[in-house]
VEXDREN-2710 file (C-alpha; in Angstrom, 1 decimal):
% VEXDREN-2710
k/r/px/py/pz
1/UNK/15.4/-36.4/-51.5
2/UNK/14.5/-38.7/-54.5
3/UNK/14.8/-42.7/-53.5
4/UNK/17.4/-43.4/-55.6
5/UNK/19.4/-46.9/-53.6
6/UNK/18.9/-50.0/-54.8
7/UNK/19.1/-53.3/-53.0
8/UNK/20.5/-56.7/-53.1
9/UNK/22.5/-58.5/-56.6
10/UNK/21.0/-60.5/-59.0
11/UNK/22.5/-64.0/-56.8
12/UNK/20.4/-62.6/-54.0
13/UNK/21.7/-62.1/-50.7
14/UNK/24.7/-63.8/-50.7
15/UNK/26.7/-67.1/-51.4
16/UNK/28.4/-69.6/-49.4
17/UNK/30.3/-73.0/-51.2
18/UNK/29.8/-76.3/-51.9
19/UNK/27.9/-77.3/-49.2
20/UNK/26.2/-80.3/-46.7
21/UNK/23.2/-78.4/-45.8
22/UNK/19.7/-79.0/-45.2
23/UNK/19.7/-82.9/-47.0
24/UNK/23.0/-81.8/-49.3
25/UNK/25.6/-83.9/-50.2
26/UNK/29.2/-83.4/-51.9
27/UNK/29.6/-85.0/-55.4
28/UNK/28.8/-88.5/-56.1
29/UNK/28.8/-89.5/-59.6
30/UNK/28.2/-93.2/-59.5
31/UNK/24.7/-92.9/-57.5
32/UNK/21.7/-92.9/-59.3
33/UNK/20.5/-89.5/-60.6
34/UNK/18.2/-87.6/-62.5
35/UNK/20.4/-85.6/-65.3
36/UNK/20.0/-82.4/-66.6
37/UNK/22.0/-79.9/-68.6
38/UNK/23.0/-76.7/-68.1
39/UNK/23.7/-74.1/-71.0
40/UNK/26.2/-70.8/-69.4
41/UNK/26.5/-68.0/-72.0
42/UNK/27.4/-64.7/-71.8
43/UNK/24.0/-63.9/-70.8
44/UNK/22.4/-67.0/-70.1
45/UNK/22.3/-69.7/-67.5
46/UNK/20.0/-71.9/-69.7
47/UNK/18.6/-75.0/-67.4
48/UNK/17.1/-78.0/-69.4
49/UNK/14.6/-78.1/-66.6
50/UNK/13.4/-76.3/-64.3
51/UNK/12.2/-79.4/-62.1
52/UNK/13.7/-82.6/-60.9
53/UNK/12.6/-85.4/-58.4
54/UNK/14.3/-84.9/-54.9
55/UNK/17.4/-87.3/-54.4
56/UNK/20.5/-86.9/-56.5
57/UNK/20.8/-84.5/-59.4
58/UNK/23.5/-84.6/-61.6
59/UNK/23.8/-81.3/-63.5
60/UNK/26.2/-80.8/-66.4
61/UNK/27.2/-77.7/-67.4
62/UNK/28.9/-76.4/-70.6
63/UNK/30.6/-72.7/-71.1
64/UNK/29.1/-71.5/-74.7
65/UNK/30.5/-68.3/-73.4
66/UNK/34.1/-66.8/-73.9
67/UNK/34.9/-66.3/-70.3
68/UNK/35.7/-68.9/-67.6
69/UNK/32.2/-69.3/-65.4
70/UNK/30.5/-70.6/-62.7
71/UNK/27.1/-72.3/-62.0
72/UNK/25.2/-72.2/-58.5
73/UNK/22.6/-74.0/-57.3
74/UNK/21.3/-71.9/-54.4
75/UNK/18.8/-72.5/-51.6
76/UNK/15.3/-70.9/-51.4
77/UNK/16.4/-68.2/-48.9
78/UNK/19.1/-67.0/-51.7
79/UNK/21.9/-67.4/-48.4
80/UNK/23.4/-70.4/-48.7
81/UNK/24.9/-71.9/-52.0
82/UNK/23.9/-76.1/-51.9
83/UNK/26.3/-76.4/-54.4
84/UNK/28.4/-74.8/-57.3
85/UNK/31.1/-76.1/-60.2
86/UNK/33.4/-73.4/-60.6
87/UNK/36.6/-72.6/-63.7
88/UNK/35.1/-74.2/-66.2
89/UNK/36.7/-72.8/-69.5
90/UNK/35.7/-71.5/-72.5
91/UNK/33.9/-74.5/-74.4
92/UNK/34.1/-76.9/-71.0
93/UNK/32.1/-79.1/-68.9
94/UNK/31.7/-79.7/-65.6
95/UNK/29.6/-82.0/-63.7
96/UNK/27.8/-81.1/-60.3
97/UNK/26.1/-83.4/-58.2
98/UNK/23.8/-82.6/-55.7
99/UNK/21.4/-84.9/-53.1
100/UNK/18.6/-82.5/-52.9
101/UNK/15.7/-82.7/-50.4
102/UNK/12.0/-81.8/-51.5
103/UNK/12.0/-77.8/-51.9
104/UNK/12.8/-74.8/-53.3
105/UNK/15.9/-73.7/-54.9
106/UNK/17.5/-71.1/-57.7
107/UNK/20.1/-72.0/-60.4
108/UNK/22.2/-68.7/-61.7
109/UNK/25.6/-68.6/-63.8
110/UNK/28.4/-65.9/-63.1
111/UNK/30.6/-65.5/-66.7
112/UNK/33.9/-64.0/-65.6
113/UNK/33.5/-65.0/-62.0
114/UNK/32.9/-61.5/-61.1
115/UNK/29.9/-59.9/-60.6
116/UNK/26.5/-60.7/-60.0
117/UNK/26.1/-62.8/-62.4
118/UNK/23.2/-64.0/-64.7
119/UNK/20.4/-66.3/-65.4
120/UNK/18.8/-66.4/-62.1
121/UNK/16.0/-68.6/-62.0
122/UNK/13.8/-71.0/-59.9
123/UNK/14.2/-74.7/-59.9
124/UNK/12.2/-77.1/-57.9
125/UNK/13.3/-80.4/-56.3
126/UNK/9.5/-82.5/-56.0
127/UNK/8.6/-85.1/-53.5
128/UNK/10.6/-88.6/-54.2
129/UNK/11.2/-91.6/-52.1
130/UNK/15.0/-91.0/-53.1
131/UNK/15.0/-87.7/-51.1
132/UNK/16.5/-89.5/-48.0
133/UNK/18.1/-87.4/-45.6
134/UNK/22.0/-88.2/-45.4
135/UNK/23.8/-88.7/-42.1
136/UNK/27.2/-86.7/-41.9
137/UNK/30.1/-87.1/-39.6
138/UNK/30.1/-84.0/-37.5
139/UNK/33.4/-83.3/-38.3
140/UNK/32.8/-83.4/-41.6
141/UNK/29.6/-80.8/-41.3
142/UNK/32.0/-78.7/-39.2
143/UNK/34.6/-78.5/-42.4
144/UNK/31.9/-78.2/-44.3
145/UNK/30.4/-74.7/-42.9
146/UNK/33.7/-73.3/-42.7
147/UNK/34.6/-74.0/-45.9
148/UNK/31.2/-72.5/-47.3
149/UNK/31.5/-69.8/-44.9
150/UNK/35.1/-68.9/-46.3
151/UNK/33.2/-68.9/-50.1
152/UNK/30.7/-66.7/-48.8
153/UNK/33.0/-63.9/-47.9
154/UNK/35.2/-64.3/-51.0
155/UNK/32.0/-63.7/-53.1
156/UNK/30.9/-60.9/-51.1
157/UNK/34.0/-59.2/-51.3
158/UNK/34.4/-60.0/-55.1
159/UNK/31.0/-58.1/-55.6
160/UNK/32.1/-55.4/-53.2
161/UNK/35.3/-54.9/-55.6
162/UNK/32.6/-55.0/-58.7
163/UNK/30.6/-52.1/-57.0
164/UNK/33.1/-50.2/-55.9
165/UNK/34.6/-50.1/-59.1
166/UNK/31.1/-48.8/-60.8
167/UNK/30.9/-46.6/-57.8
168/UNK/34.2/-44.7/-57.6
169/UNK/33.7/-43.9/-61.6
170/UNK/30.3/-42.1/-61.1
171/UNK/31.4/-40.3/-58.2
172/UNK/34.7/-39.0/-60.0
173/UNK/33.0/-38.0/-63.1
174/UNK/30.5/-35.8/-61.0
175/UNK/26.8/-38.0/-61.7
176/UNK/25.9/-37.8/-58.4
177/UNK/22.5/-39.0/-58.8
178/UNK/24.3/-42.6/-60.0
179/UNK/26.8/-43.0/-57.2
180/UNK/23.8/-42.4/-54.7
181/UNK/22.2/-44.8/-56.5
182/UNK/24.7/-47.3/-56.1
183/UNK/26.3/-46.5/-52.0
184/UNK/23.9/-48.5/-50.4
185/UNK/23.2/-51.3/-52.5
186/UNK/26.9/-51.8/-52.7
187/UNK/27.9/-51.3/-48.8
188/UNK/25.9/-54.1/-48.2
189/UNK/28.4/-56.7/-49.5
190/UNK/30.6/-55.0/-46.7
191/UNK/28.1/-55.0/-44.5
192/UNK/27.6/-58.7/-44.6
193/UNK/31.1/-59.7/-44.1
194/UNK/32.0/-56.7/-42.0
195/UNK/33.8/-58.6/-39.1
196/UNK/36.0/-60.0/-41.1
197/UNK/36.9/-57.2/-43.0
198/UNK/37.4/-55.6/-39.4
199/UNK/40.3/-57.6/-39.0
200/UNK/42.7/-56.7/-41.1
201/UNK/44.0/-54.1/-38.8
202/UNK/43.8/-50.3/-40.4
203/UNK/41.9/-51.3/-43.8
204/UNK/38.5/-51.1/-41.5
205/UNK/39.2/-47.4/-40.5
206/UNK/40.1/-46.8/-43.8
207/UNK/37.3/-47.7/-45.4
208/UNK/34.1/-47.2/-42.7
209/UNK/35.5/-44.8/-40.3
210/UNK/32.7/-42.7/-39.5
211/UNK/33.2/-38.5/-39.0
212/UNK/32.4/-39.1/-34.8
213/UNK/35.0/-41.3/-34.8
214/UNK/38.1/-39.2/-35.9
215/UNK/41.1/-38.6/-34.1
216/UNK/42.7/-35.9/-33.9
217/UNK/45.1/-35.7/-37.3
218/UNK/43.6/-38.6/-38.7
219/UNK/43.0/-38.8/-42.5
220/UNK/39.2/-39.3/-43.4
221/UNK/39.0/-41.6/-46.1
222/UNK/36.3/-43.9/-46.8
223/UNK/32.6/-44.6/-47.8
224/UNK/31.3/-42.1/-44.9
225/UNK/33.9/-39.2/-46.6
226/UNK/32.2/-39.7/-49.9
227/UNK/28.7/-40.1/-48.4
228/UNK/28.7/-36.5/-46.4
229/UNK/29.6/-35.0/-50.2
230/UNK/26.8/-37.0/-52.0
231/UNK/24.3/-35.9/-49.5
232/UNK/25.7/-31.8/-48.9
233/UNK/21.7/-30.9/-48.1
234/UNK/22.0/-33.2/-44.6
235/UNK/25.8/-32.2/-43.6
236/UNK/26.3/-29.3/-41.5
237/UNK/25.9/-25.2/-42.7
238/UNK/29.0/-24.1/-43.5
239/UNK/30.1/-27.6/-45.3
240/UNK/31.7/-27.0/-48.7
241/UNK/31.3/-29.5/-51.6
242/UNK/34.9/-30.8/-52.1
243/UNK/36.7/-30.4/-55.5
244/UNK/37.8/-32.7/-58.0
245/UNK/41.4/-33.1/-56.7
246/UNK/39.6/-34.3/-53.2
247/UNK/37.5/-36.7/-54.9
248/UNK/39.9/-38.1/-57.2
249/UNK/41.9/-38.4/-54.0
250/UNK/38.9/-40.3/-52.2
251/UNK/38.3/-42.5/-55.6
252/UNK/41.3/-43.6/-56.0
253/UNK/41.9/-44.6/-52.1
254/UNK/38.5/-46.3/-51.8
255/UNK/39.4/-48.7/-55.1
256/UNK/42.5/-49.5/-53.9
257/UNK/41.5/-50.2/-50.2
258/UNK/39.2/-52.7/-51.2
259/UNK/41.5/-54.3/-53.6
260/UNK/43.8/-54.9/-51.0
261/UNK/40.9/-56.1/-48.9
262/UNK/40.2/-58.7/-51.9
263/UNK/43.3/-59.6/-51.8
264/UNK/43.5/-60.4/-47.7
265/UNK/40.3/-62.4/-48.1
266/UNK/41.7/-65.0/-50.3
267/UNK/42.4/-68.5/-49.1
268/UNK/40.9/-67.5/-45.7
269/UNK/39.9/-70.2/-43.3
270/UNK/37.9/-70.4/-40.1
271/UNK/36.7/-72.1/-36.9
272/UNK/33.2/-73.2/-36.3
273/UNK/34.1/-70.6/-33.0
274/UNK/34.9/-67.8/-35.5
275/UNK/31.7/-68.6/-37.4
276/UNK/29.7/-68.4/-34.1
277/UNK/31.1/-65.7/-32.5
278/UNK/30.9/-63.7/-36.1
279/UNK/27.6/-63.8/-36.0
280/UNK/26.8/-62.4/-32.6
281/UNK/29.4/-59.7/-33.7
282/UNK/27.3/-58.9/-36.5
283/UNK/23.9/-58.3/-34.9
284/UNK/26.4/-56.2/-32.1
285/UNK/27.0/-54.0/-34.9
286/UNK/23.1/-53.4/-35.6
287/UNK/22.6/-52.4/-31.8
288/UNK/25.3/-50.6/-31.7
289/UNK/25.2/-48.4/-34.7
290/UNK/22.1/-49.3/-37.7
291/UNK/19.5/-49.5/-34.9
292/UNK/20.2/-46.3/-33.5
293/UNK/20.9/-44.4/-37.0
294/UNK/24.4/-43.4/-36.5
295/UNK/26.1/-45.6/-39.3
296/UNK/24.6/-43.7/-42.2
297/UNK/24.7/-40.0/-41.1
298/UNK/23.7/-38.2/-44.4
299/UNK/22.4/-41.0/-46.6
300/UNK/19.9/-42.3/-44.0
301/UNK/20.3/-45.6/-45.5
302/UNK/20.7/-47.5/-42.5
303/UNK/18.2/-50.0/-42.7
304/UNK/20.0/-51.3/-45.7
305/UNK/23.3/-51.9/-43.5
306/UNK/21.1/-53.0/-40.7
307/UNK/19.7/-55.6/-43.6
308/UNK/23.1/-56.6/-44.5
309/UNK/23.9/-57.7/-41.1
310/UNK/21.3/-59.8/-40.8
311/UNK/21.9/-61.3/-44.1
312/UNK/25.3/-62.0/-42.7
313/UNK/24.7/-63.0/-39.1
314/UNK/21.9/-65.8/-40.9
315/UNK/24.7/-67.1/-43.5
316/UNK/26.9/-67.9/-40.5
317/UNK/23.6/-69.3/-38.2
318/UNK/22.1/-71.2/-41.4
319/UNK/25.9/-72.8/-41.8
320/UNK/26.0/-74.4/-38.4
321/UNK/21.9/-74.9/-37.9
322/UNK/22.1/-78.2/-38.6
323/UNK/25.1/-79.1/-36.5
324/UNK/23.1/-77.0/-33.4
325/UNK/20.1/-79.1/-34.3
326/UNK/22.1/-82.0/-33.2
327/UNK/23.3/-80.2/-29.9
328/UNK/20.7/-77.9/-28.7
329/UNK/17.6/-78.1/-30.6
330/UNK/15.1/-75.9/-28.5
331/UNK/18.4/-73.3/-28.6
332/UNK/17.8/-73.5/-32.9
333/UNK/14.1/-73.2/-32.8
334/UNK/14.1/-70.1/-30.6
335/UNK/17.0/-69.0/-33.3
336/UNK/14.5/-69.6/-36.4
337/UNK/11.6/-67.7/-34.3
338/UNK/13.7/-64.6/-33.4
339/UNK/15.5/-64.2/-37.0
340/UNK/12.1/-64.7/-38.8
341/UNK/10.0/-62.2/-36.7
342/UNK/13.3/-59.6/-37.1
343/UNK/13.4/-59.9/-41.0
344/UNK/9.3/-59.4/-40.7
345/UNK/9.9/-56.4/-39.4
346/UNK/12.2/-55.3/-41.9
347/UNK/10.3/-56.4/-44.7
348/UNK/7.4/-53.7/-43.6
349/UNK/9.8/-51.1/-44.0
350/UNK/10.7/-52.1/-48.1
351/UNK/9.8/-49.4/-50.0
352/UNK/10.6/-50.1/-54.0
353/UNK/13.8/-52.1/-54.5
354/UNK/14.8/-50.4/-50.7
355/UNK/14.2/-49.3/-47.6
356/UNK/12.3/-46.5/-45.7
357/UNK/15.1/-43.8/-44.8
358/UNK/15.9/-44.0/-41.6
359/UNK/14.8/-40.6/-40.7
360/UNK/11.5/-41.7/-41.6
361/UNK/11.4/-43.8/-39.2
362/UNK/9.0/-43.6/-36.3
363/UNK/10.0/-43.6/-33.1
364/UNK/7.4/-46.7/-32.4
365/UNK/9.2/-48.5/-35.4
366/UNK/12.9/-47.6/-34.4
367/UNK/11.6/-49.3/-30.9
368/UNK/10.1/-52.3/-32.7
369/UNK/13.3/-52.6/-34.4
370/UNK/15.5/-52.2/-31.3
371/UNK/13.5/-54.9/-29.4
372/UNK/13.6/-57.7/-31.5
373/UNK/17.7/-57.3/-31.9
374/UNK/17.6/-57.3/-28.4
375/UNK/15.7/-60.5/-28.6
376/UNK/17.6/-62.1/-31.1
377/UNK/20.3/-61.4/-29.6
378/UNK/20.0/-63.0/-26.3
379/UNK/20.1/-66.9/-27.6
380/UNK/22.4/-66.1/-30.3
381/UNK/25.0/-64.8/-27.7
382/UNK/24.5/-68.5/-26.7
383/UNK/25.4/-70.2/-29.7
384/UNK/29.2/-70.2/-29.4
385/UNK/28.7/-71.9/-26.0
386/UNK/26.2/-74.8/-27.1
387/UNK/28.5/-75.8/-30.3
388/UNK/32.0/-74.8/-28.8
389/UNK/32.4/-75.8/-25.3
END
């Protein structure tokens, strides 16, 4: 079976929203700054530099494009979005001011809003004596992650819509070898946000039920449907290819499921408790299905769900970190220990732009892997408790 998935979108794993993370702080345009400009095209996210002393950095951006954009500054680990200017029009511009700490960072524009937008590249905030850290009312960090956290899920869903779309369309016209190409690389934007999508009562089954998990009369519909006909070689003997009516059918569900899930997700808000507690739900879904290899029957593509989980259980830890810093900081250092030595373990299984099928798996590695969620797992059970109660 040819390696054919790819992985993660052009903005990296994920986005969150304007943000008071790490040494970040929310506009200011009458501090001192460094200034630099920012060109968004249809195809460009042009940066007038890609450096800039720590402290406050103002950065203006004009739309040269003919669509309404965005720009994003994003954090080194591509999670967390330190900050973004968003609807600026068609020959606008918009200011964004950030208070950036010494470190690593990526800039990227998204024309139209949708997608996965373009221009990604590197920018570096260097060692200044303006880089102080910022004290923030606790309150105010709390309002902060959720609101980011809220972003987050809107972009991942607005990129799930983007890749269902360009999946659904292969699929129905019959290239097979292009919808395989794109199932896994776009079920991870699901993945990552998967207990929230789970609550919107039947749109879950809808669109993840898994075959084991039928009941009796119950229409299959979904990614798993489509995923035992793209991969016919792993099903069972006597399964028959469907016909074009049936995938037309499937197609046309699957689009419209997730537009209705697009359209649930806007002007969502959460708790710092729904945060926490979304996270440990998260990893419980690797234990309880991407560890053990159940999720992706046919495909095998597992390890890119189990990946998307993680991606999504760090968004909401890397949200809150700073608050749990405050509270419990032994309880955040034995977070950063167990996430980092999971996510090393799932590096060594990359293979090209993906992962090692999980039916290549060894059964020393599947172990490996099944330890350390158990390990994570244990303090962040304990994070709603230290930041809640």
């Amino acid at each position: 079976m040819p390696r054919v998935i790819r992985s993660a979108s052009l903005l990296g794993v994920g986005l969150l929203g304007v943000s008071v993370l790490s040494g970040c702080v929310a506009n200011n345009p009458t501090s001192t700054h460094t200034a630099l400009t920012v060109d968004s095209s249809q195809t460009e996210c042009a940066v007038s530099a890609n450096e800039a002393p720590a402290g406050s950095i103002r950065f203006t951006v004009t739309n040269s494009g003919d669509q309404v954009t965005e720009f994003y500054l994003l954090a080194e680990d591509g999670l967390r979005i330190v900050g973004e200017a968003e609807n600026i029009g068609p020959g606008l511009s918009r200011d964004l001011v950030v208070q950036l700490a010494a470190g690593n960072y990526f800039t990227a524009c998204k024309p139209g809003m949708t997608g996965d937008g373009v221009g990604k590249a590197e920018f570096t905030a260097t060692e200044s004596d303006a880089a102080a850290t910022v004290d923030v009312d606790l309150a105010a960090q709390i309002d902060t992650a959720n609101t980011n956290y809220a972003s987050y899920v809107s972009d991942q869903i607005d990129q799930l819509v983007t890749g269902t779309d360009a999946f659904a369309a292969a699929y129905l016209a019959g290239d097979d070898d292009a919808a395989r190409t794109l199932y896994a690389a776009t079920r991870m934007h699901w993945e990552r946000v998967e207990t929230i999508a789970e609550s919107f009562g039947d749109l879950d089954p809808k669109l993840d039920l898994r075959e084991a998990d039928l009941e009796e009369g119950q229409n299959w519909t979904g990614w798993h449907a489509i995923e035992k006909d793209l991969w016919p070689a792993e099903a069972e003997a006597d399964f028959e290819a469907y016909s074009a009516e049936k995938r037309a059918s499937l197609t046309a569900q699957l689009v419209t499921d997730t537009a209705t899930l697009h359209e649930k997700v806007q002007g969502l808000t959460f708790t710092l408790s729904q945060q926490t507690n979304g996270a440990i739900g998260l990893l419980d879904e690797v234990a309880s299905g991407k560890v053990t290899g159940e999720e992706e029957r046919w495909s095998h593509t597992d390890l890119w769900d189990f990946q998307a989980n993680v991606d999504g259980a760090k968004v909401l830890y890397a949200g809150v970190r700073d608050i749990l810093l405050q509270e419990d900081p032994d309880l955040a250092a034995s977070l950063d220990t167990e996430f980092a030595a999971l996510q090393t373990l799932l590096d060594a299984q990359r293979v090209d732009d993906g992962f090692t099928y999980y039916n290549d798996l060894t059964t020393a590695e599947i172990r490996d892997l099944a330890n350390q969620v158990n390990a994570l797992g244990e303090p962040l059970n304990q994070l709603t408790a230290a930041l809640v109660l």
